[in-house]
PAGUMAR-480581 format. One record per residue: residue number from 1; x, y, z of N, C-alpha, C in turn. Coordinates in nm, 2 decimals. Each point is the difference from the previous one (the first is absolute). Layout:
BEGIN
rec k->NUM	n_px->X	n_py->Y	n_pz->Z	ca_px->X	ca_py->Y	ca_pz->Z	c_px->X	c_py->Y	c_pz->Z
...
END
This chain:
BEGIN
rec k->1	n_px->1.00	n_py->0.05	n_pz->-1.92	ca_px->-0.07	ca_py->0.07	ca_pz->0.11	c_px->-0.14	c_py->0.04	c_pz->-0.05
rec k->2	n_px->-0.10	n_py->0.00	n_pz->0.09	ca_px->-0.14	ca_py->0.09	ca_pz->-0.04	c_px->0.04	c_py->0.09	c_pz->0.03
rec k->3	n_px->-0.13	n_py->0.05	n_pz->-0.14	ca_px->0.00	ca_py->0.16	ca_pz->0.02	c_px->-0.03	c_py->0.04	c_pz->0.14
rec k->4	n_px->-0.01	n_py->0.13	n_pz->0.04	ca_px->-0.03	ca_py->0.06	ca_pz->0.13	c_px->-0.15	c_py->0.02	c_pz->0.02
rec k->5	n_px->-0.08	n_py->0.02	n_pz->-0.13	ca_px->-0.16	ca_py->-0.03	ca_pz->0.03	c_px->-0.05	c_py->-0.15	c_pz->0.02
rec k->6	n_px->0.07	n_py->-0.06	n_pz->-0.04	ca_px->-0.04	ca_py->-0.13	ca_pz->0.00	c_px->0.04	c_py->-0.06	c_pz->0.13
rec k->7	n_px->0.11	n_py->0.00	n_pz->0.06	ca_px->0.03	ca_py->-0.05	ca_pz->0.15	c_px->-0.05	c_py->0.09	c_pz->0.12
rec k->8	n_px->-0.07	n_py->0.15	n_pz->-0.07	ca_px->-0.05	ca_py->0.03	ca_pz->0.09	c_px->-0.14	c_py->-0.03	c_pz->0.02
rec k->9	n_px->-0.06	n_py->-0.01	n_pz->-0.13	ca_px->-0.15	ca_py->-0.09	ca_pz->0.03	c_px->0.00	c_py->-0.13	c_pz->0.07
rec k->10	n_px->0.13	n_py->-0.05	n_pz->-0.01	ca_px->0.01	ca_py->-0.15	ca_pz->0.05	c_px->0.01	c_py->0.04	c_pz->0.20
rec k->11	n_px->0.07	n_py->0.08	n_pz->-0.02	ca_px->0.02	ca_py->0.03	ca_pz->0.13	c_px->-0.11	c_py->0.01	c_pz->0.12
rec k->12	n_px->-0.10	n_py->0.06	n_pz->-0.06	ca_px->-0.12	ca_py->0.11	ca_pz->0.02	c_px->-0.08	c_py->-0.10	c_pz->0.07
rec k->13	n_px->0.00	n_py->-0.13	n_pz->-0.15	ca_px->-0.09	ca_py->-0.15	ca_pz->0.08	c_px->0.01	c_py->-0.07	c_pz->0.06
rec k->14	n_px->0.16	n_py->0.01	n_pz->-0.04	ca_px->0.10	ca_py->-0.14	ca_pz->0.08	c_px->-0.02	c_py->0.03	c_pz->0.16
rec k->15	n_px->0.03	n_py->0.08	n_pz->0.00	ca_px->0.01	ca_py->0.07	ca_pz->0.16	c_px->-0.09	c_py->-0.03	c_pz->0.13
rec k->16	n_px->-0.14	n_py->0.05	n_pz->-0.05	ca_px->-0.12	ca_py->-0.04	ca_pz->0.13	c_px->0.01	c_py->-0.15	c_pz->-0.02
rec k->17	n_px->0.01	n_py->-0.10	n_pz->-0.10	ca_px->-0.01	ca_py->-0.09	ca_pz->0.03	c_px->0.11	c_py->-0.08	c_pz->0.09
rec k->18	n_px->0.09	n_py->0.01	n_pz->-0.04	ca_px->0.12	ca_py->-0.05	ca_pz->0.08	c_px->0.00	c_py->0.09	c_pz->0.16
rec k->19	n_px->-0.06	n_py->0.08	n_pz->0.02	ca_px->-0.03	ca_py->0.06	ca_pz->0.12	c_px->-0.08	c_py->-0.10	c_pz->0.08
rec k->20	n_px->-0.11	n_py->-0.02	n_pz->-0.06	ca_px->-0.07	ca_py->-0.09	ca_pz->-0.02	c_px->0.03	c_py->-0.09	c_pz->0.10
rec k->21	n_px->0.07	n_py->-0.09	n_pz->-0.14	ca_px->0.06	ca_py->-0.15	ca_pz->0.03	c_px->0.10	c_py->0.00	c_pz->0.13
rec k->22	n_px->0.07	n_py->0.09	n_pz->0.03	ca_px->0.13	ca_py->0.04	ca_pz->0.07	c_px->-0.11	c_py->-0.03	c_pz->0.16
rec k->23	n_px->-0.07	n_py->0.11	n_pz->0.03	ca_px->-0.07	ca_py->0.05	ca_pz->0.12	c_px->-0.08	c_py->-0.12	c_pz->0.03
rec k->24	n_px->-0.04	n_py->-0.07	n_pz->-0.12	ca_px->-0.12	ca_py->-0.17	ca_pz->0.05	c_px->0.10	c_py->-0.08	c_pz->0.06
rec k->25	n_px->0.15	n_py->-0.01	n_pz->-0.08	ca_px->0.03	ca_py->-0.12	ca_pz->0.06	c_px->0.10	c_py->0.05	c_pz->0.11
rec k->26	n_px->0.04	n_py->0.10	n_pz->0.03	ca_px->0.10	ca_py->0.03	ca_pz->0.12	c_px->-0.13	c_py->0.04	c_pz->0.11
rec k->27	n_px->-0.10	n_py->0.04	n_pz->-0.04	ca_px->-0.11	ca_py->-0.01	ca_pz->0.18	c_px->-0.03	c_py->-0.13	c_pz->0.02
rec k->28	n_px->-0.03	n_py->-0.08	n_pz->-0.11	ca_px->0.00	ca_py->-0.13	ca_pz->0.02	c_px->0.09	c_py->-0.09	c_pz->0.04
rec k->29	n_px->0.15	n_py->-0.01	n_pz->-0.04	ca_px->0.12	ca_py->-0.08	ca_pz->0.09	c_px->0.04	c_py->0.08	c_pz->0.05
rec k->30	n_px->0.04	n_py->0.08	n_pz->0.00	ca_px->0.12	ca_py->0.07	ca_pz->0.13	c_px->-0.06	c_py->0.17	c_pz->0.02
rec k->31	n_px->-0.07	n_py->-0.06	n_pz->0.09	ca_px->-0.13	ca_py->0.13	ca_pz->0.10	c_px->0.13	c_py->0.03	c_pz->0.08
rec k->32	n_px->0.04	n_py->0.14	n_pz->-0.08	ca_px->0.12	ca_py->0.10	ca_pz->0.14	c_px->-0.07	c_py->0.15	c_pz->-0.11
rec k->33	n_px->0.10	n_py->0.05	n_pz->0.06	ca_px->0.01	ca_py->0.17	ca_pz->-0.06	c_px->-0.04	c_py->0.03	c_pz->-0.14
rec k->34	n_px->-0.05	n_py->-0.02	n_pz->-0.03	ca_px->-0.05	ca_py->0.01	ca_pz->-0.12	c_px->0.02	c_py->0.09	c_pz->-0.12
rec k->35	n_px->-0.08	n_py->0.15	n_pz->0.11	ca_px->0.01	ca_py->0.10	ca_pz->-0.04	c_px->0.16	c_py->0.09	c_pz->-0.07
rec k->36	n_px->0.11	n_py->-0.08	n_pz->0.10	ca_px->0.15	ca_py->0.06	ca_pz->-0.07	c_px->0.01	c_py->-0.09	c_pz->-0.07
rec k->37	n_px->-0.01	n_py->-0.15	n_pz->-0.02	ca_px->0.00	ca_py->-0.04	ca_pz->-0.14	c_px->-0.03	c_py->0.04	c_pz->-0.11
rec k->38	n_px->-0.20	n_py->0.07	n_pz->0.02	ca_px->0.01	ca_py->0.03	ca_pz->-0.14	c_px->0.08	c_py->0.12	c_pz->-0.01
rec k->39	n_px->0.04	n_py->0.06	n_pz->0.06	ca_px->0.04	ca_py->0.14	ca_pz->-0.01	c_px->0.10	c_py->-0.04	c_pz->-0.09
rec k->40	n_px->0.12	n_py->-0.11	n_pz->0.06	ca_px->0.10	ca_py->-0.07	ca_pz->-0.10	c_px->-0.02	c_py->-0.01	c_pz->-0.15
rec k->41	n_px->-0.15	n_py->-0.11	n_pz->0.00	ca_px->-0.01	ca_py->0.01	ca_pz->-0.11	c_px->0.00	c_py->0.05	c_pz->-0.09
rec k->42	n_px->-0.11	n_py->0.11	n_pz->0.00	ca_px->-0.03	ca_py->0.12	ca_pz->-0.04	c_px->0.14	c_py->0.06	c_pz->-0.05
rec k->43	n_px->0.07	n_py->0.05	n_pz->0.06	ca_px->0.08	ca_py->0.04	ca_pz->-0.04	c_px->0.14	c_py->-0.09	c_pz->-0.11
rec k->44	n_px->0.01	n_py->-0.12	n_pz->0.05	ca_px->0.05	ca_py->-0.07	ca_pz->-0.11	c_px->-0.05	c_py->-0.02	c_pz->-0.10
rec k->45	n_px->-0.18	n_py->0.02	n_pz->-0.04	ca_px->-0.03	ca_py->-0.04	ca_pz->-0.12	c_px->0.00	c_py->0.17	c_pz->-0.05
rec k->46	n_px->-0.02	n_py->0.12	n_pz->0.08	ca_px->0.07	ca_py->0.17	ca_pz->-0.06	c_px->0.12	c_py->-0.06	c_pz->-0.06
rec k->47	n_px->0.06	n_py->-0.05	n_pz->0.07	ca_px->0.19	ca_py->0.03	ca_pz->-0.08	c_px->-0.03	c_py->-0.09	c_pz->-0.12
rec k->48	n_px->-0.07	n_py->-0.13	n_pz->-0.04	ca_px->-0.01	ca_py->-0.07	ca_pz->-0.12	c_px->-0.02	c_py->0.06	c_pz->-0.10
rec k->49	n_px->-0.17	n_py->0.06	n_pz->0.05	ca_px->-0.03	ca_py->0.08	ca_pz->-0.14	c_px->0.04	c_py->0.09	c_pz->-0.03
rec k->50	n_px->0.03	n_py->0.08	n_pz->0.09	ca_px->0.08	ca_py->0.13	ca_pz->-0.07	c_px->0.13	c_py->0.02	c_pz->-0.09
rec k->51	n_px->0.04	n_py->-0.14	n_pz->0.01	ca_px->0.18	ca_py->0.00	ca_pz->-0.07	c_px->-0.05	c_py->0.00	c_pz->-0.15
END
């Protein structure tokens, strides 16, 4: 396992980008509700990093 500073610096970065990547390609193929997706997201990648 990583340490807890170290997956949380990973976290920190990992995150806007995959936000990122997530919001380019889901407005780009499948233009619906968007906004409770990311809400989904969001919160699935909360429960990741915090374990």
């Amino acid at each position: 396992m990583l340490p807890a500073t170290s997956s949380g610096s990973v976290g920190v970065l990992f995150i806007p980008i995959l936000e990122f990547v997530v919001s380019t390609v889901i407005t780009d193929v499948v233009p619906f509700d968007f906004v409770s997706l990311r809400a989904v997201v969001e919160s699935v990648i909360g429960l990741i990093f915090s374990i």
